[in-house]
Structure formats: C-alpha cells, structure tokens
DOTI-474037 format. One line per field, with one value per atom (N, C-alpha, C): residue number from 1; residue in three letters; atom name; x, y, z. Coordinates in steps of 0.001 Angstrom, whole numbers. Each point is the difference from the previous one (the first is absolute). Example, Ala and Ser with C-alpha at 12.3 -4.5 7.8 and 13.67 -1.06 7.14 Angstrom:
<atoms>
num <- (1; 1; 1; 2; 2; 2) $
residuo <- (ALA; ALA; ALA; SER; SER; SER) $
atomo <- (N; CA; C; N; CA; C) $
x <- (13190; -890; 900; -350; 820; -770) $
y <- (-5690; 1190; 1200; 1050; 1190; 1090) $
z <- (7800; 0; 0; -720; 60; 730) $
</atoms>
This chain:
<atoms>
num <- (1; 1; 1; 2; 2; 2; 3; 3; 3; 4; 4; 4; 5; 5; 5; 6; 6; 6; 7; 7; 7; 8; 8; 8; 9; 9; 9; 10; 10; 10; 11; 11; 11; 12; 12; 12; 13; 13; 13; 14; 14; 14; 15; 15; 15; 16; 16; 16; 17; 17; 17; 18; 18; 18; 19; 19; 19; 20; 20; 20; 21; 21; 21; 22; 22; 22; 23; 23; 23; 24; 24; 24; 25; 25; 25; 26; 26; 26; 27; 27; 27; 28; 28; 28; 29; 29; 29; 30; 30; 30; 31; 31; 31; 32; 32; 32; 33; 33; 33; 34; 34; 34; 35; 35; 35; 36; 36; 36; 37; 37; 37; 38; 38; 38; 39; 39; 39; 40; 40; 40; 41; 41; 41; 42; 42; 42; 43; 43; 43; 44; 44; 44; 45; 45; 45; 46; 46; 46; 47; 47; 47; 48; 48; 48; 49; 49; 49; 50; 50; 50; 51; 51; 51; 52; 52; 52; 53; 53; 53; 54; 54; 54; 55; 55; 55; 56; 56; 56; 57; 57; 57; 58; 58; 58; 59; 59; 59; 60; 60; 60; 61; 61; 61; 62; 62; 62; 63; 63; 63; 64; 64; 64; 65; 65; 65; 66; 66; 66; 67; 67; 67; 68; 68; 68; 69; 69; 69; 70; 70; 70; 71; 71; 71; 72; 72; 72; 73; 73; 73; 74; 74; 74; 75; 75; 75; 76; 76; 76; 77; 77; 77; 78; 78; 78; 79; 79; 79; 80; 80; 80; 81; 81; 81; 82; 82; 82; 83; 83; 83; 84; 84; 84; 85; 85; 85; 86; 86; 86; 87; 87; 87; 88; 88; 88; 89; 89; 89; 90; 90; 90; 91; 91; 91; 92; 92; 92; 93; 93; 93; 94; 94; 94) $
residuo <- (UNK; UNK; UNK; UNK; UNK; UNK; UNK; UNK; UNK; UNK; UNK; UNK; UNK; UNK; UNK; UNK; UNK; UNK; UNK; UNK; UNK; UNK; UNK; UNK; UNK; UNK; UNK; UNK; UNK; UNK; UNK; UNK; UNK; UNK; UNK; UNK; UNK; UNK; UNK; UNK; UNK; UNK; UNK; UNK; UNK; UNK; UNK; UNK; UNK; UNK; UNK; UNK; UNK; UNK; UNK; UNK; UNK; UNK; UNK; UNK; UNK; UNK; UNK; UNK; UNK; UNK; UNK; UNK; UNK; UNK; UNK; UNK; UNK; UNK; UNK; UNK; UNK; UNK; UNK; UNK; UNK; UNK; UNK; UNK; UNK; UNK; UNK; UNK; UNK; UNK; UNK; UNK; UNK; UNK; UNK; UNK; UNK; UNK; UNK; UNK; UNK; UNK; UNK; UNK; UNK; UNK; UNK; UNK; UNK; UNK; UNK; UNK; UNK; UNK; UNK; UNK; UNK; UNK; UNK; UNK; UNK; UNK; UNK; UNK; UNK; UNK; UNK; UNK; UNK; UNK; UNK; UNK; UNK; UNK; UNK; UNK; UNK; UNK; UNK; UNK; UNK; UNK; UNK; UNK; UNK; UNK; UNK; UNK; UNK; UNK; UNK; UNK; UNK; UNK; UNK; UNK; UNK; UNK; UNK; UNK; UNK; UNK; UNK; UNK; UNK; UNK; UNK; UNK; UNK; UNK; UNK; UNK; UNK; UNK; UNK; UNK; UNK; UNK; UNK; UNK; UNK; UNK; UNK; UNK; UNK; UNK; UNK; UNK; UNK; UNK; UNK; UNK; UNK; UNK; UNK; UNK; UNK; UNK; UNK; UNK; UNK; UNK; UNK; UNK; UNK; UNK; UNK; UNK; UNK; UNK; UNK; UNK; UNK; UNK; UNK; UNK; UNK; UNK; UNK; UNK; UNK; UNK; UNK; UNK; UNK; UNK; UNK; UNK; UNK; UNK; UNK; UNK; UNK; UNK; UNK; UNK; UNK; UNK; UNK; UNK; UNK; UNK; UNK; UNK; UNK; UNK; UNK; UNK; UNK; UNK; UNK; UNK; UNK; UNK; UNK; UNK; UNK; UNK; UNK; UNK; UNK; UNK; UNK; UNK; UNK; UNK; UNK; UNK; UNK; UNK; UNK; UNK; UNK; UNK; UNK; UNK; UNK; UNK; UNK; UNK; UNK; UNK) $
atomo <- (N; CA; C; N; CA; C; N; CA; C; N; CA; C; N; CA; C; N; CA; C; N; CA; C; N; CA; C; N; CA; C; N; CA; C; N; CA; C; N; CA; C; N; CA; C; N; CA; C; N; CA; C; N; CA; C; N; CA; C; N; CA; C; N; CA; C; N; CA; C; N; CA; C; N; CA; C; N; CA; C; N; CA; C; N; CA; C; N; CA; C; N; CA; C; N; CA; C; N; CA; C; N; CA; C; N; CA; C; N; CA; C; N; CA; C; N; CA; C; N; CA; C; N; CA; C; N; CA; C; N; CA; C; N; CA; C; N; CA; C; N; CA; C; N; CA; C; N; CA; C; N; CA; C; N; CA; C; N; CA; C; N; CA; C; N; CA; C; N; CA; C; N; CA; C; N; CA; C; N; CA; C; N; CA; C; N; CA; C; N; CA; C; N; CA; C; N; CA; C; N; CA; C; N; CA; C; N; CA; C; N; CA; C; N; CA; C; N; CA; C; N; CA; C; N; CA; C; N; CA; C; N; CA; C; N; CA; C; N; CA; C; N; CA; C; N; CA; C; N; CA; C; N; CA; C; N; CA; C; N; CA; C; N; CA; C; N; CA; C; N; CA; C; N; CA; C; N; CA; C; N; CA; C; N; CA; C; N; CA; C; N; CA; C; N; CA; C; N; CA; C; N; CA; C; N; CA; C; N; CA; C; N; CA; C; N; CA; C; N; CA; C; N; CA; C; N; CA; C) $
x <- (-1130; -985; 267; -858; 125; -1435; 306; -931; 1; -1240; -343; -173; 793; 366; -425; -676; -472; 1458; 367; 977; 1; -269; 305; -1021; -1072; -1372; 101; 1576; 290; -357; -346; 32; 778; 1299; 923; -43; 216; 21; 1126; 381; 1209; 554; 753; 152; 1461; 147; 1099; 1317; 694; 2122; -618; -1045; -424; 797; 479; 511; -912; -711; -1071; 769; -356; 245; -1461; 151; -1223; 88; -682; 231; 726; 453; 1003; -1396; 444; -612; 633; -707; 723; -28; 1089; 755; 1080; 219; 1101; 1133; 907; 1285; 932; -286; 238; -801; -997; -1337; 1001; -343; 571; -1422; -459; -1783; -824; -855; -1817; -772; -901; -1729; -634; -1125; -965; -697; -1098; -1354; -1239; -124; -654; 110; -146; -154; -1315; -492; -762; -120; 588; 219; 611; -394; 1633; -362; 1300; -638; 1293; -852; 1301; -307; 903; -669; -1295; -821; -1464; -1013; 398; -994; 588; -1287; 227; -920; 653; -909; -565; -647; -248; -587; 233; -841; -1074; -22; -1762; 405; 951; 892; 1644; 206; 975; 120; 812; 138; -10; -959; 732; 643; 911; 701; 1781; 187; 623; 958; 1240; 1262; 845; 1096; 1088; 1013; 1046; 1364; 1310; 259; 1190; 1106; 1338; 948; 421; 397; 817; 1280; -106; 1273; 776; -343; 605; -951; 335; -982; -143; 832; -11; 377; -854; -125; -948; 507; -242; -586; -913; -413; 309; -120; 668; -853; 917; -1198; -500; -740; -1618; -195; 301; -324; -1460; -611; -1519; 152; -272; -477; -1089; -912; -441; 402; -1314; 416; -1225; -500; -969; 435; -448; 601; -792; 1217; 205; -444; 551; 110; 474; 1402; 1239; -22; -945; 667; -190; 1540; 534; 239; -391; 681; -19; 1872; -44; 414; -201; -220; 860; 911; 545; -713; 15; -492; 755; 630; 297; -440; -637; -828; 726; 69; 891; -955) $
y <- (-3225; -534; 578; 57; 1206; -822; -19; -664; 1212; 330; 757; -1638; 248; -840; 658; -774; 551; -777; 993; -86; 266; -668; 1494; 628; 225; 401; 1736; -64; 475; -188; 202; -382; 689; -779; -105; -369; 876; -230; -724; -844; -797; -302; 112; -788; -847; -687; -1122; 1575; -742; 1083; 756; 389; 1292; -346; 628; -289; 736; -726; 889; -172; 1111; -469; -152; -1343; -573; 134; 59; -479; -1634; 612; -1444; -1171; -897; -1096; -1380; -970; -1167; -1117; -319; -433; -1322; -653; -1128; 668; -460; 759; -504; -1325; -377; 621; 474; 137; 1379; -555; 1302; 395; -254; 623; 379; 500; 80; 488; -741; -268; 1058; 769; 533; 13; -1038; -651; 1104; 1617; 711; 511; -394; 769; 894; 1443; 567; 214; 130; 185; -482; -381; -439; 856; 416; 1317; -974; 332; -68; 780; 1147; 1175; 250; -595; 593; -696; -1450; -624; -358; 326; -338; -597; -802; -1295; 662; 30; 683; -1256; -434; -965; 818; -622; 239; -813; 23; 1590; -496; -1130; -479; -868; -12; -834; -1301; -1010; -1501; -615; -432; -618; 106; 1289; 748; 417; 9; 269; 1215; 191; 1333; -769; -512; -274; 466; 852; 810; -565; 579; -161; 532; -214; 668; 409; 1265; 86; 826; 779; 429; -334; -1005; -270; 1176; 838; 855; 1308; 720; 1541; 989; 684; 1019; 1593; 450; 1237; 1040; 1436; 1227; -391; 843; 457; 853; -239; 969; 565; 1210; 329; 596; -890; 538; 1401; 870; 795; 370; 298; 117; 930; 1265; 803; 354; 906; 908; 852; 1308; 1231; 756; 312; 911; -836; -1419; -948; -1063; 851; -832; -1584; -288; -1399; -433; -965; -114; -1501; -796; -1214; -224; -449; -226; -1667; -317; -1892; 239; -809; -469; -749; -713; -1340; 286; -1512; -177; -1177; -50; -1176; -1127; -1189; -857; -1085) $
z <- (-19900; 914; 1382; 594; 1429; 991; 1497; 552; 1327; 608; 1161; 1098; 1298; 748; 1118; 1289; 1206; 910; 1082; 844; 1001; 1535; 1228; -30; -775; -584; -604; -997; -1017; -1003; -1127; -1514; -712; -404; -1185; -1077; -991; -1625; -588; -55; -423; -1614; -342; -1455; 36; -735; -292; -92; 1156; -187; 1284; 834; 902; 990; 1072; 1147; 1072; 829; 869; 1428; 1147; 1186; 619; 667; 1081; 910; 1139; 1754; -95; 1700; 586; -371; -350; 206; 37; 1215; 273; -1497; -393; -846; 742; -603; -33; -165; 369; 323; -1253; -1001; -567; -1643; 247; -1138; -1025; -1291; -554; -862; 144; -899; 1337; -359; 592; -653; -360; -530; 1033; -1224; 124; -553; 1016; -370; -151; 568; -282; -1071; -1261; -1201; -601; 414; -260; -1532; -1275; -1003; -854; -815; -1201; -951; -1116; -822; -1177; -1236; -937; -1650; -23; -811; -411; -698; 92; 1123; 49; 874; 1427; 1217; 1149; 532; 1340; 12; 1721; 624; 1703; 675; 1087; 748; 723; 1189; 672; 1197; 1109; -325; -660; 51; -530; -1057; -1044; -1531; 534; -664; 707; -765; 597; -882; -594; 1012; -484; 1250; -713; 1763; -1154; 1181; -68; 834; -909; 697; -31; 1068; -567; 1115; -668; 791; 668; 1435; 1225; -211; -117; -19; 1318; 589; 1120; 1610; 629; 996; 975; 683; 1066; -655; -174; -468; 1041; 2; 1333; -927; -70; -500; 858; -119; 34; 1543; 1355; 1037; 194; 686; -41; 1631; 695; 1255; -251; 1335; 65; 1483; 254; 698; 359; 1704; 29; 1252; -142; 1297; 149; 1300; -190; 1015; -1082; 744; 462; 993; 1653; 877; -52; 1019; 191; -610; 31; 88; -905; -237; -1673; 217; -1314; -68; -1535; -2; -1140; -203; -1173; -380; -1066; -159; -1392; -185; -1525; -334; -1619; -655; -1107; -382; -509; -775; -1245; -1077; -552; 3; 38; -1075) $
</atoms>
C-alpha cells in the first residue's frame, strides 16, 4: 500500500518502512509522530483511490525520527559583468 501526500506544497509518494525528509516544521518538543491530513492518493497494487483534491477520510502518520537535519549548502551568485559587482548569499535547507 503506497499513499501520494501533499507537504510544503510538495507531493510525496510514501509507503509503510519509507524514511522521507520534510521541511522544519513546528512540532511539540515532546511529539514523536505527525499526521498528514493532505492525502492526494491512496494506491494498493491494482486499485487506487484519488480525491478531488484530497482522499477524505484518510491521514499519513509517520514517525520522527531525527528533528534537526541540515541539507548540503547551496551558494547563490549573482554578478553582472564589467561592473564589478558581485554578491554572493549561502542557504542552507533545514
């Protein structure tokens, strides 16, 4: 069984064992789950079910397992040339 999940206004394909990474989101400091009430899809080998635009009825609860994860950084650059000016910005996705 496998469910397409809206996130961050991502859509993730999920199935039961997946480990996905999400954006930061405010959470209980105590909470070891979070529900996701956007369920675009449920699929289970031949038959799938689609809402209009979401399944009702229907959640995604997975477990937290690493709260603070930091992705690779990213330098943005911008210049325009032969007039010497330059700026560059890190980001880093959290």
């Amino acid at each position: 069984m496998y469910a397409i999940i809206e996130d961050s206004g991502t859509q993730i394909k999920v199935s039961e064992g997946d480990e996905i990474k999400i954006d930061l989101r405010e959470v209980a400091d105590d909470a070891s789950t979070v529900t996701f009430d956007r369920v675009l899809m449920v699929g289970d080998g031949d038959s799938a079910k689609f809402g209009a635009p979401y399944v009702d009825g229907s959640s995604v609860t997975a477990e937290i397992l690493d709260r603070e994860w930091k992705d690779k950084k990213i330098d943005v650059i911008k210049f325009k040339r032969r007039k010497g000016y330059r700026r560059k910005q890190g980001h880093r996705q959290r």
